[in-house]
N, C-alpha and C positions, 0 to 999 in steps of 0.2 A: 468737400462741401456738403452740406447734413439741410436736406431737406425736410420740410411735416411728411409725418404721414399720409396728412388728407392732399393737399393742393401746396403744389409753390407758385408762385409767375418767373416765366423764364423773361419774358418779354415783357415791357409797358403796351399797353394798349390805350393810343390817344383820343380823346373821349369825341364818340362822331356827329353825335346831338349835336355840339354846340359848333361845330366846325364842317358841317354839310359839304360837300359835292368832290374836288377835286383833292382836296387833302388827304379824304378819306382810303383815298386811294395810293397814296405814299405812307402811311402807318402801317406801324409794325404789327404784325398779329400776336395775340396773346397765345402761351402756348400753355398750357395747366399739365403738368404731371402729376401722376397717384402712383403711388405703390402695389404692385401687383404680389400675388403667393409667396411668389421668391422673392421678394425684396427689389426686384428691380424696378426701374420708373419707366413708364410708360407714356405716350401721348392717349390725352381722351377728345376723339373722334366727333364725338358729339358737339366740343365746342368750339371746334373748330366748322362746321356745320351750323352752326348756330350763327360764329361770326358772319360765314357769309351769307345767309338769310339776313342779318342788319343790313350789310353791303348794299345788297342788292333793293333794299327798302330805301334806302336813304342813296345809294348810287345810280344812276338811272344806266342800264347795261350800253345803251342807244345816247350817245351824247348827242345828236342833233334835240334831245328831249331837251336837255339842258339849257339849250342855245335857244329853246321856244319859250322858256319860262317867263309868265304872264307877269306884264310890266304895271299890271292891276292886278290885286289881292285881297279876298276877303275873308271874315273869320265871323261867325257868329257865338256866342254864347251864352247859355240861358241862367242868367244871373238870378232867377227862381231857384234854380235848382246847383247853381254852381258847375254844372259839363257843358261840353259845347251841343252847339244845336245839332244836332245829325236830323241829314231826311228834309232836309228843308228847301223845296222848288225854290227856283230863284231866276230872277233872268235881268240879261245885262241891254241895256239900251242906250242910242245915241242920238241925241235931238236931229234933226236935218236942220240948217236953220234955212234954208229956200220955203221950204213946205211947211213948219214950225210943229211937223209928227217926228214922233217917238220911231226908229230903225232897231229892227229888234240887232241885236248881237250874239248871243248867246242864252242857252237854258239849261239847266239840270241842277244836282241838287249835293246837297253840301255832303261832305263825307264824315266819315267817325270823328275826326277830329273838329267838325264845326267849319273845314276849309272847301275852298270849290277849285282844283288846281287848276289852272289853264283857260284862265273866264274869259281873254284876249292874248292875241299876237302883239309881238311887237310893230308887224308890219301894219295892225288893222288899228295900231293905240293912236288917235290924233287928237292933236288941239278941239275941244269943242266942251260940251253939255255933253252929261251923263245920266242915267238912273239904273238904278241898283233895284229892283221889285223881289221882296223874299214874301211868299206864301205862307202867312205867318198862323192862319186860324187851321189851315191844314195840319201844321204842325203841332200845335193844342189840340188839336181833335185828334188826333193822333194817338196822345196818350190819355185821353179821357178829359180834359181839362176846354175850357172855352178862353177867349178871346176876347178883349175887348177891340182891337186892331185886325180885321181881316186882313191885311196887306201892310206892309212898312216900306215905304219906296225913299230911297235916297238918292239923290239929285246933286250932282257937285259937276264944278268946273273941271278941266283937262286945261293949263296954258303952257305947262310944258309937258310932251309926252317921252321924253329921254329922261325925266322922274321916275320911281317909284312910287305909287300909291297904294298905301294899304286902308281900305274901309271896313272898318269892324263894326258889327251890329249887336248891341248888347242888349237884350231880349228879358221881357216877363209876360205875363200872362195881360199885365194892365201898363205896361210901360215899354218904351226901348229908347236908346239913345246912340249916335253912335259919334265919330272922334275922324281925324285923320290920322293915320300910327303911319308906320314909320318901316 
């Protein structure tokens, strides 16, 4: 059997993007051989190293992490500029309806990718009124730029909470809008 010189793949590696959590963990690893001085083929160490740095990014080592993942999900991005919002305070809120105030939930701030992982439990997700509050002129000032919205708060119902919701906030400097996704 007549390998390249540079790389063969011994193994398929099934692609982990789009297949997140459990599957990731029954694929096969890619194995890459090169040719070494003598002609022989070797393994390179490094990609196999690499694979499991993805592993571990996208596998959580702790499956009770798994079993926590928030039955609400939000994604911002700044349609100004085309990437996602990174940096941006945020905090999650539940009307009371006795009292008719705002129960804060959660706070902190969105990650590289525009996401905020873990913004509820499943145990804490119930039937009710919500608000979504992202610190939006923080975020324009931030990078030099102003605001015409200090805040962008988004307010949606909860009637079944064995749902998934996802609220995405799509962001500019003089506009935002956001959707129910999915």
């Amino acid at each position: 059997m007549w390998f390249s010189p540079r790389t063969a793949h011994v193994n398929k590696f099934q692609s982990a993007a789009s297949k997140y959590g459990e599957e990731l963990s029954s694929c096969t690893t890619s194995l890459l051989l090169t040719k070494d001085k003598l002609g022989m083929f070797s393994s390179v160490h490094t990609t196999t190293k690499r694979l499991q740095q993805l592993k571990s990014h996208i596998l959580p080592e702790n499956k009770e992490i798994q079993a926590m993942a928030s039955p609400l999900t939000t994604h911002v991005l700044n349609t100004a500029k085309g990437v996602p919002g990174v940096n941006i305070a945020l905090s999650l809120h539940r009307l009371d309806p006795s009292t008719e105030t705002w129960l804060l939930i959660n706070t902190g701030h969105t990650n590289t990718d525009g996401r905020f992982p873990g913004l509820i439990t499943k145990q804490d997700f119930l039937c009710g009124v919500y608000k979504l509050r992202f610190e939006t002129a923080q975020y324009w000032e931030s990078m030099g730029e102003t605001s015409f919205y200090p805040y962008a708060e988004i307010v949606f119902t909860i009637s079944n909470p064995d749902q998934k919701y996802h609220i995405p906030l799509l962001l500019s400097a003089f506009s935002y809008s956001t959707y129910r996704g999915s």
